[in-house]
Structures are given as structure tokens and as C-alpha cells.
VOBAKE-994860 format. One record per residue: residue number from 1; residue in one letter; x, y, z of N, C-alpha, C in turn. Coordinates in Angstrom, 2 decimals. Last residue first. Layout:
BEGIN
<NUM, "a", <X, Y, Z>, <X, Y, Z>, <X, Y, Z>>
...
***
This chain:
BEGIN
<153, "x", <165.32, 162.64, 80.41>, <166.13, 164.38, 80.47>, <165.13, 165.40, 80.11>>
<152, "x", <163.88, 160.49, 80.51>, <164.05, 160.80, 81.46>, <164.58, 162.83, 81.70>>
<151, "x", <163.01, 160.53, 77.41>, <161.75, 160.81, 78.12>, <162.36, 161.14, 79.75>>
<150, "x", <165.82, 160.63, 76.72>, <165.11, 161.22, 75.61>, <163.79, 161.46, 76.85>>
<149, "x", <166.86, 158.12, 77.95>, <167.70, 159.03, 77.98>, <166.55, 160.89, 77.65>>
<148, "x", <165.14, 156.07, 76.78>, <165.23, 156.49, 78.05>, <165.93, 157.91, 78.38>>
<147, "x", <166.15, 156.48, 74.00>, <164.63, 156.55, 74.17>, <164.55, 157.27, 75.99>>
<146, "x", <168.78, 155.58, 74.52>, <168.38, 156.77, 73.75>, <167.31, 157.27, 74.01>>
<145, "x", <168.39, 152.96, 75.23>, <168.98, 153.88, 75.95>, <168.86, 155.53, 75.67>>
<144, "x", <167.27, 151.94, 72.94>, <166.53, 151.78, 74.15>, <166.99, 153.00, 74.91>>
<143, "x", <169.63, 151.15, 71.31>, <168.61, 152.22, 71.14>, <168.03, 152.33, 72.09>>
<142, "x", <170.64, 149.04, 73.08>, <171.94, 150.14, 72.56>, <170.68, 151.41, 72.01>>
<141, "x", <168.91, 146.88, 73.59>, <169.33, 147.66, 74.29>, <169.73, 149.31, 74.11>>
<140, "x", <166.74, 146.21, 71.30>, <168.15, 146.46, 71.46>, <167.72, 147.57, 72.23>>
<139, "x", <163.79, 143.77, 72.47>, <164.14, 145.22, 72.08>, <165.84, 145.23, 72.42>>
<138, "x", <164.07, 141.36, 73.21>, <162.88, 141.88, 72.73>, <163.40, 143.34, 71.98>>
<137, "x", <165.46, 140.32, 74.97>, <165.73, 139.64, 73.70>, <164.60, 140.28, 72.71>>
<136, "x", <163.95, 141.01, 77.97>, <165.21, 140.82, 77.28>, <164.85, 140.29, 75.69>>
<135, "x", <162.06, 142.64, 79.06>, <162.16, 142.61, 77.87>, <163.19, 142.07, 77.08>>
<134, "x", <162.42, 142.48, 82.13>, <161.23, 142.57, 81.44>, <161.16, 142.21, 79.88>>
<133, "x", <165.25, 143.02, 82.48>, <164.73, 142.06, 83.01>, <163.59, 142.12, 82.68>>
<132, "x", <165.76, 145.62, 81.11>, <166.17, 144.16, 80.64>, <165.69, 142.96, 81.24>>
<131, "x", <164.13, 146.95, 82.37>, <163.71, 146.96, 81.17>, <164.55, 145.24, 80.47>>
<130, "x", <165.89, 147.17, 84.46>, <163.92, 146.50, 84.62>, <163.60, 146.31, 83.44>>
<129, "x", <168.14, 148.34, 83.98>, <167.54, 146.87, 84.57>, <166.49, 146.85, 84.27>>
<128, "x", <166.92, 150.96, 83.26>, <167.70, 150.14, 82.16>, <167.57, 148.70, 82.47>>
<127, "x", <165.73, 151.63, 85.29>, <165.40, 152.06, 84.28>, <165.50, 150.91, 83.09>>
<126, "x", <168.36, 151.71, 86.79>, <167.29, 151.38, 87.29>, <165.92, 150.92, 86.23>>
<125, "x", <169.96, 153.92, 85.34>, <170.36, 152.88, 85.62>, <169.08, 151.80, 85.89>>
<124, "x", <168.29, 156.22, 85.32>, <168.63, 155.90, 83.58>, <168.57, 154.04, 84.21>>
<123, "x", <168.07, 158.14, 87.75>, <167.45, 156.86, 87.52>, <167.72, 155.55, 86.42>>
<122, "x", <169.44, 160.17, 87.19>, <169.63, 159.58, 87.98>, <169.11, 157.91, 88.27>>
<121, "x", <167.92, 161.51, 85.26>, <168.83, 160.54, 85.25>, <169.45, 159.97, 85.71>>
<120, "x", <164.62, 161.48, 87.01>, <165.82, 161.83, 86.55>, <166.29, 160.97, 86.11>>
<119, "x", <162.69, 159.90, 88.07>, <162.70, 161.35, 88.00>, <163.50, 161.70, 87.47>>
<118, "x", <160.60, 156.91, 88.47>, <161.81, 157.17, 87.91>, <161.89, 158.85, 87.77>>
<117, "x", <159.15, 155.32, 89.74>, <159.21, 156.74, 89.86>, <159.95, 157.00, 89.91>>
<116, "x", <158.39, 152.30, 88.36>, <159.76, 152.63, 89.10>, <159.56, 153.78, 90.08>>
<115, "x", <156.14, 152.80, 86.33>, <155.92, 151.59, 87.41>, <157.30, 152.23, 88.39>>
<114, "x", <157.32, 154.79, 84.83>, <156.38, 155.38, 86.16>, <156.08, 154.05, 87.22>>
<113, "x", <158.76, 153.54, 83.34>, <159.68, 155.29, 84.31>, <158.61, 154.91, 84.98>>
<112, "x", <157.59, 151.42, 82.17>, <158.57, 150.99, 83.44>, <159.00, 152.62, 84.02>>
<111, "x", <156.11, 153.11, 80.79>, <155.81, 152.11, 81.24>, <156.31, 151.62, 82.69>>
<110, "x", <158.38, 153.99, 78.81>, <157.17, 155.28, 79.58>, <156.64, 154.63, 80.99>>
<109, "x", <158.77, 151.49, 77.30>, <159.83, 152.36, 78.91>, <158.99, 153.53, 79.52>>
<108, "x", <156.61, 150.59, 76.42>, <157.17, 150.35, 77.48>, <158.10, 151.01, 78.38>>
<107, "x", <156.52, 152.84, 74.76>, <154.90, 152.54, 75.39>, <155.98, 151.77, 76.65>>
<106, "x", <158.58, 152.67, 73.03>, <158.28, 153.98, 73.93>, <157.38, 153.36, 74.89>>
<105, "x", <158.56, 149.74, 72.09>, <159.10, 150.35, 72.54>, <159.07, 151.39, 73.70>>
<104, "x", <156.17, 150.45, 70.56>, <156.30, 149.36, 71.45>, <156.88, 149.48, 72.37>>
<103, "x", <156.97, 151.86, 68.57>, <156.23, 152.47, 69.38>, <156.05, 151.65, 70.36>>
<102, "x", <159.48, 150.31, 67.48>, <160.12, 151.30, 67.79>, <158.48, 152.19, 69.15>>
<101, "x", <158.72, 146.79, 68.18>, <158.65, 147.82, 67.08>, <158.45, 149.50, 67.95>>
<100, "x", <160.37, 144.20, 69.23>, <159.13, 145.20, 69.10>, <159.06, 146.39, 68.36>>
<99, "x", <160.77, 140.93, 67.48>, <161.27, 142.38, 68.55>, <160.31, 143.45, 68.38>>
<98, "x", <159.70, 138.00, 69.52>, <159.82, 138.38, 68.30>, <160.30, 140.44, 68.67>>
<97, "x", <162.51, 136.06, 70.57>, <161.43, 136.72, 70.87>, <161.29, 137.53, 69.40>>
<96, "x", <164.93, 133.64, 68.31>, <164.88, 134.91, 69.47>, <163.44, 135.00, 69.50>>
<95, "x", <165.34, 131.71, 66.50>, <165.10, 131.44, 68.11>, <164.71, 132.87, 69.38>>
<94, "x", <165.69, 133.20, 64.91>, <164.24, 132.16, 64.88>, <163.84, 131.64, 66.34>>
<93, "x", <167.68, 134.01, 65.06>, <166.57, 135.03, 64.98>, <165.51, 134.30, 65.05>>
<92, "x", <169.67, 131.86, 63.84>, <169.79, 132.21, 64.90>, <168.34, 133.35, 65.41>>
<91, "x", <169.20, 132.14, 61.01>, <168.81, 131.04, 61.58>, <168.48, 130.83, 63.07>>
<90, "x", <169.73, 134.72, 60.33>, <168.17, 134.31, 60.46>, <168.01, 132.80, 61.24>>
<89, "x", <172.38, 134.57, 61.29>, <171.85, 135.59, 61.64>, <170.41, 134.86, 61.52>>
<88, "x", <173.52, 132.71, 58.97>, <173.66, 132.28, 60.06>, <172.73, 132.96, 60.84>>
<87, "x", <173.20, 134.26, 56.71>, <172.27, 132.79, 56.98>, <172.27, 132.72, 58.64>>
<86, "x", <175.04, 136.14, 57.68>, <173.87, 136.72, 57.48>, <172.52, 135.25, 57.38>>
<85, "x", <177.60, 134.44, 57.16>, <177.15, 135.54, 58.17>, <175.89, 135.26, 58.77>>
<84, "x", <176.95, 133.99, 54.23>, <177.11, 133.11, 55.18>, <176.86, 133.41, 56.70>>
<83, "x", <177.50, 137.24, 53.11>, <176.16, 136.38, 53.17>, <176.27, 135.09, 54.27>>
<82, "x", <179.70, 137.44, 53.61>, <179.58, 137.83, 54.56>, <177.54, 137.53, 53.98>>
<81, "x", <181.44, 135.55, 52.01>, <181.14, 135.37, 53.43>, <180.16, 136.05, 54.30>>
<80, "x", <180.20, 136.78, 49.17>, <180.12, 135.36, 49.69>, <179.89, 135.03, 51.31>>
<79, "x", <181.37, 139.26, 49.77>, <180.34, 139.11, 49.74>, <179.28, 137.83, 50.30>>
<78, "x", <184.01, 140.61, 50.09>, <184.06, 139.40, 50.25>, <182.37, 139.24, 50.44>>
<77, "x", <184.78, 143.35, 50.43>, <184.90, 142.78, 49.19>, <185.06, 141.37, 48.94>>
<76, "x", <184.95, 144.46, 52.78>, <186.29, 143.93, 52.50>, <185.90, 143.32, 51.14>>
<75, "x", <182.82, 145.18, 53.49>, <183.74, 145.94, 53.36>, <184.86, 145.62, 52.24>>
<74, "x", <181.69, 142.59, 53.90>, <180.87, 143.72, 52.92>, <182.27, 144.48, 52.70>>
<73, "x", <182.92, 142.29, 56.33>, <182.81, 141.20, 55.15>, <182.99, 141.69, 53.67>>
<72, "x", <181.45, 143.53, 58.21>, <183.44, 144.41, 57.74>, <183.93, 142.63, 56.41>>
<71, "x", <179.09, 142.79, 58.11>, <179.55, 144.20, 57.67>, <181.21, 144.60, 57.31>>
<70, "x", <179.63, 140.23, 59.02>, <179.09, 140.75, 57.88>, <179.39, 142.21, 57.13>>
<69, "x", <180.37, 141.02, 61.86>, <181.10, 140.89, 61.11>, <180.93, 140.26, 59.62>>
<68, "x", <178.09, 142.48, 62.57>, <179.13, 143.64, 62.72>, <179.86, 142.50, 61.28>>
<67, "x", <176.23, 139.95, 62.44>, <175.85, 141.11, 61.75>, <177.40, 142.28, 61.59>>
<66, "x", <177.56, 138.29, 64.37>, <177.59, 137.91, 62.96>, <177.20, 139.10, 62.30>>
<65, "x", <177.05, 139.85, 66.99>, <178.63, 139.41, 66.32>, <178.59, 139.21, 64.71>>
<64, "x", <174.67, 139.79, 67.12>, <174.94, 140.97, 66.93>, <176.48, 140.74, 66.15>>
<63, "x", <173.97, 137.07, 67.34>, <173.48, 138.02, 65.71>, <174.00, 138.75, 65.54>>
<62, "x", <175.36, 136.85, 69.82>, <175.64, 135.93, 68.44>, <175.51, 136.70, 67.67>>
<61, "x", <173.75, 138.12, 71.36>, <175.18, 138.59, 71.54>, <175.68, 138.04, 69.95>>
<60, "x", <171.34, 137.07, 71.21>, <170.88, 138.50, 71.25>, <173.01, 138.49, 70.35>>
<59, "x", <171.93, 134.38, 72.27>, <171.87, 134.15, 70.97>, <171.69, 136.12, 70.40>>
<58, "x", <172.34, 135.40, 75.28>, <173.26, 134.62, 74.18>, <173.74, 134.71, 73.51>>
<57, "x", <169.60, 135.94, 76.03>, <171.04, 137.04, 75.79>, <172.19, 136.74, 75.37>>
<56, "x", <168.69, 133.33, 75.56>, <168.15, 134.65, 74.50>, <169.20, 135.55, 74.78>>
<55, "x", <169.77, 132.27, 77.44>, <169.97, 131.84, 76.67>, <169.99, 132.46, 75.60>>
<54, "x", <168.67, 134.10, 79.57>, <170.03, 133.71, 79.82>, <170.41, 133.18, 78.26>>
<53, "x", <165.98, 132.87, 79.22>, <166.51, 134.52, 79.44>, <167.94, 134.53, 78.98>>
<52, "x", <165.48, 130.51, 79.88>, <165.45, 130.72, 78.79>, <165.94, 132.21, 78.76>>
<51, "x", <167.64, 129.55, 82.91>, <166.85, 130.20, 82.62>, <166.76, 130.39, 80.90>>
<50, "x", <170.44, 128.27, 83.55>, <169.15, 127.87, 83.14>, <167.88, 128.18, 83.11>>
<49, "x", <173.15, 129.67, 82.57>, <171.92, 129.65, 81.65>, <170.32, 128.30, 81.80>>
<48, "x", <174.42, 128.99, 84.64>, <174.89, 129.87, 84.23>, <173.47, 130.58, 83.41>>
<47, "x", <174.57, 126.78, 87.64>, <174.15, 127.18, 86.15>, <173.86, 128.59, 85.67>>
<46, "x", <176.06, 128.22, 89.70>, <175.83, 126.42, 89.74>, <175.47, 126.25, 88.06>>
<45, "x", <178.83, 129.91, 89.86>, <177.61, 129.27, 89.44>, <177.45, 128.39, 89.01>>
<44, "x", <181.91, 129.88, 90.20>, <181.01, 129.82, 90.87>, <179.64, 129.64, 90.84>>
<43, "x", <182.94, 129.76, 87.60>, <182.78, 131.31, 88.34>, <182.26, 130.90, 89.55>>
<42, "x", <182.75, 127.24, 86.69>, <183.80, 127.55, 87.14>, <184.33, 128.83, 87.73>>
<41, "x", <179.95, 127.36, 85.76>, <180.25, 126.76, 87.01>, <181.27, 126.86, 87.34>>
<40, "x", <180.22, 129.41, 83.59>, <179.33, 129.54, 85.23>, <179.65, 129.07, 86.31>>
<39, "x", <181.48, 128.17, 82.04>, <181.91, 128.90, 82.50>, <181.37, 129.30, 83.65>>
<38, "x", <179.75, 125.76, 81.26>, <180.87, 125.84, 82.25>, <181.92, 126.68, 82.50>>
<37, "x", <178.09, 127.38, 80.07>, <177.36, 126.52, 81.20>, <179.12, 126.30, 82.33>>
<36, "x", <179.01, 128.93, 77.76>, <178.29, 129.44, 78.98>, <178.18, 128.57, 80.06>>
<35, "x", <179.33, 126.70, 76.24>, <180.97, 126.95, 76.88>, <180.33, 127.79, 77.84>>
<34, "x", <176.65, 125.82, 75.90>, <177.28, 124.48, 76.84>, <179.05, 125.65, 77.40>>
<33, "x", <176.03, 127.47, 74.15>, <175.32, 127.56, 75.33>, <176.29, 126.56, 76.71>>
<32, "x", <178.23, 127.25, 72.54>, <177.87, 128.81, 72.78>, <176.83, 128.74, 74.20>>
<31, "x", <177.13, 124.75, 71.20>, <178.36, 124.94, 71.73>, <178.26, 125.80, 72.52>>
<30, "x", <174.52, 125.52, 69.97>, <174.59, 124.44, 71.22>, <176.08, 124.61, 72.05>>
<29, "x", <175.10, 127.29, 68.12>, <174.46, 128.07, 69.37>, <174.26, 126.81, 70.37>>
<28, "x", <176.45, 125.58, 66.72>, <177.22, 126.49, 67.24>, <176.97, 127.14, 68.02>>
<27, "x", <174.46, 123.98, 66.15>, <175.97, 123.22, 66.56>, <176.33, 124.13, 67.46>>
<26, "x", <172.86, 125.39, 64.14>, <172.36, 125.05, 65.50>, <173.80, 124.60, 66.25>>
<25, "x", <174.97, 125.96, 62.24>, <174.30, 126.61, 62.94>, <173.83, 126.60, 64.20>>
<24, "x", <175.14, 123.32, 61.30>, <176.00, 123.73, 61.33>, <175.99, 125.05, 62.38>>
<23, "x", <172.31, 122.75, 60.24>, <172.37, 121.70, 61.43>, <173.98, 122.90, 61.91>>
<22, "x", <171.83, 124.72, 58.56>, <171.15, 125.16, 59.56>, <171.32, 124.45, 60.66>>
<21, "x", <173.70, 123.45, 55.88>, <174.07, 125.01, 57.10>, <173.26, 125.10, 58.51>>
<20, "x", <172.54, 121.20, 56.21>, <174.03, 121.36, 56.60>, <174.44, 122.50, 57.08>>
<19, "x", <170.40, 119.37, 56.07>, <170.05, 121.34, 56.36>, <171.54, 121.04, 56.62>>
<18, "x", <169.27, 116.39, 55.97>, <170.45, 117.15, 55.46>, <170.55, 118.34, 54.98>>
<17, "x", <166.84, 115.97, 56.82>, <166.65, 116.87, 55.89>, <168.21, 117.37, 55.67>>
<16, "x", <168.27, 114.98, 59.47>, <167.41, 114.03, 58.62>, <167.21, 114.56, 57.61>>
<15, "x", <169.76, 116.86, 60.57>, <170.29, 115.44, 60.22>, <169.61, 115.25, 59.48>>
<14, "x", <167.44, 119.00, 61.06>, <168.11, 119.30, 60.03>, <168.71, 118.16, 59.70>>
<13, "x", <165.77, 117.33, 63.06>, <165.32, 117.61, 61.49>, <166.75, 117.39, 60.73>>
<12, "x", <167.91, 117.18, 65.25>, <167.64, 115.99, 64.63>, <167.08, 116.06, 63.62>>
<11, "x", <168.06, 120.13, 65.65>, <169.21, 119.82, 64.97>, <169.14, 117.97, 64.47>>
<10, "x", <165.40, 120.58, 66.50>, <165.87, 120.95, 65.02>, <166.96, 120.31, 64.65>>
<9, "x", <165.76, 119.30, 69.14>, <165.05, 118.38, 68.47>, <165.27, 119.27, 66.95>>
<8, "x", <167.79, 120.81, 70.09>, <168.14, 119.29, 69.99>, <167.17, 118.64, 69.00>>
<7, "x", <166.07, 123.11, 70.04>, <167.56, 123.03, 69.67>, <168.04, 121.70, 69.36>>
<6, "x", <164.43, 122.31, 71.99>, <163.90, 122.34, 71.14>, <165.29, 123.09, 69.66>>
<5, "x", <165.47, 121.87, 74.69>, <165.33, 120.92, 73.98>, <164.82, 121.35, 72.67>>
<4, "x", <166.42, 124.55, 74.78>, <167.69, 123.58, 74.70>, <166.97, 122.90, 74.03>>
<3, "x", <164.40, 126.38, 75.33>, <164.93, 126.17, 74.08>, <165.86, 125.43, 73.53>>
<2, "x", <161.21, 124.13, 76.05>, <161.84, 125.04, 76.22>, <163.69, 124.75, 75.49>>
<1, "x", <158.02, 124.95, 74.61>, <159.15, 124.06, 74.73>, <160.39, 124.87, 75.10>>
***
């Protein structure tokens, strides 16, 4: 199913199972997709996110937001919120791919250096696309790069 409609059809559970946080939730990754949509079209794209890809780099951007700002939650001696955060985070994770695990990982970018003939760092860039276009929502980027960095140098 693909994930708009299946966004529409949780957020009719949660109504019915009065889920207030999780209908509250879904709301926000519906909003988050629709202010993407017309931002696209006012860049010039016809649709911004109609690809499920597009959508997963989204919800990828969301967790990451709610997780940092959990953390300066934590900081601040506000626990409460920054659990709320953190609901939000799994609710949102349900929708993501599931992520791969650190040897998964290697196996793929080893994967993509030689599908490419990738030689250098010169390549990192090249490297880095394919991997996102292969694996989006699957693996963080921000480590990934390390890995690449690590088998290209």
C-alpha cells in the first residue's frame, strides 16, 4: 500500500480507537507531506513527493528533528517533553524501511564501489548518490559516509 493512503487509513483507526497521540502524529507527517507537495509545485515541480522515496526522506528528516530535539529536552531538565518527542519518533519509524544493520551496511557500499568502479575519493560523491538512491530510508547517511570514506581511502 502505498504510504499516503495508508496514513489516511491509520489516521481513520486512530479516530475510531481515540489514539490522540498517534492520530496527532499522523496529522503532522500528513501536513509535512502536503507543505512538501506545494512547495514543489511552487519550485516548479509538478510533484514534489510522488514517489514513496521522497516521502521516506521526509519522515528520515522528522525522527531526526524529534530525536536532536529530545535530546536538548533531556538537557534542559524537561523529561516529560522530551519523552513526547520520542512517542512521536516510534510512531513516525513505523513508517520507515526497516534499517540495516552496521554489516549490511558494509556489504552494500563494498557493493555499490565495485557495481560504479569507484577508485578513489574522488568518487565518495557518486558513491554517496547511488547509495541514496538504492537505500534511502534504510541506512543513516551521516555514518555511511564514514564507511565509504574508510573502504574508498
Amino acid at each position: 500500500m502505498e504510504l499516503r493512503a495508508r496514513i489516511t487509513e491509520d489516521m481513520k483507526a486512530a479516530m475510531k480507537a481515540g489514539d490522540k497521540k498517534k492520530l496527532s502524529t499522523l496529522r503532522l507527517m500528513q501536513a509535512a507531506i502536503k507543505d512538501k507537495d506545494i512547495n514543489g509545485r511552487t519550485e516548479g515541480h509538478d510533484s514534489a513527493l510522488t514517489a514513496d522515496a521522497g516521502i521516506i526522506d521526509l519522515f528520515a528528516k522528522m525522527v531526526k528533528q524529534r530525536q536532536e530535539t529530545a535530546a536538548v529536552y533531556h538537557q534542559g531538565g524537561r523529561p516529560e517533553l522530551a519523552q513526547n518527542e520520542l512517542d512521536e519518533v516510534t510512531i513516525i519509524q513505523a513508517y520507515l524501511p526497516k534499517q540495516m544493520g552496521e554489516d549490511e551496511v558494509k556489504a552494500a557500499v563494498a557493493g555499490v564501489i565495485a557495481a560504479i568502479g569507484a577508485a578513489g575519493m574522488k568518487d565518495m560523491g557518486r558513491v554517496m548518490a547511488e547509495l541514496k538512491a538504492k537505500y534511502s530510508g534504510q541506512m543513516d547517511m551521516g555514518r555511511v559516509g564514514a564507511i565509504v570514506k574508510a573502504l574508498l581511502g
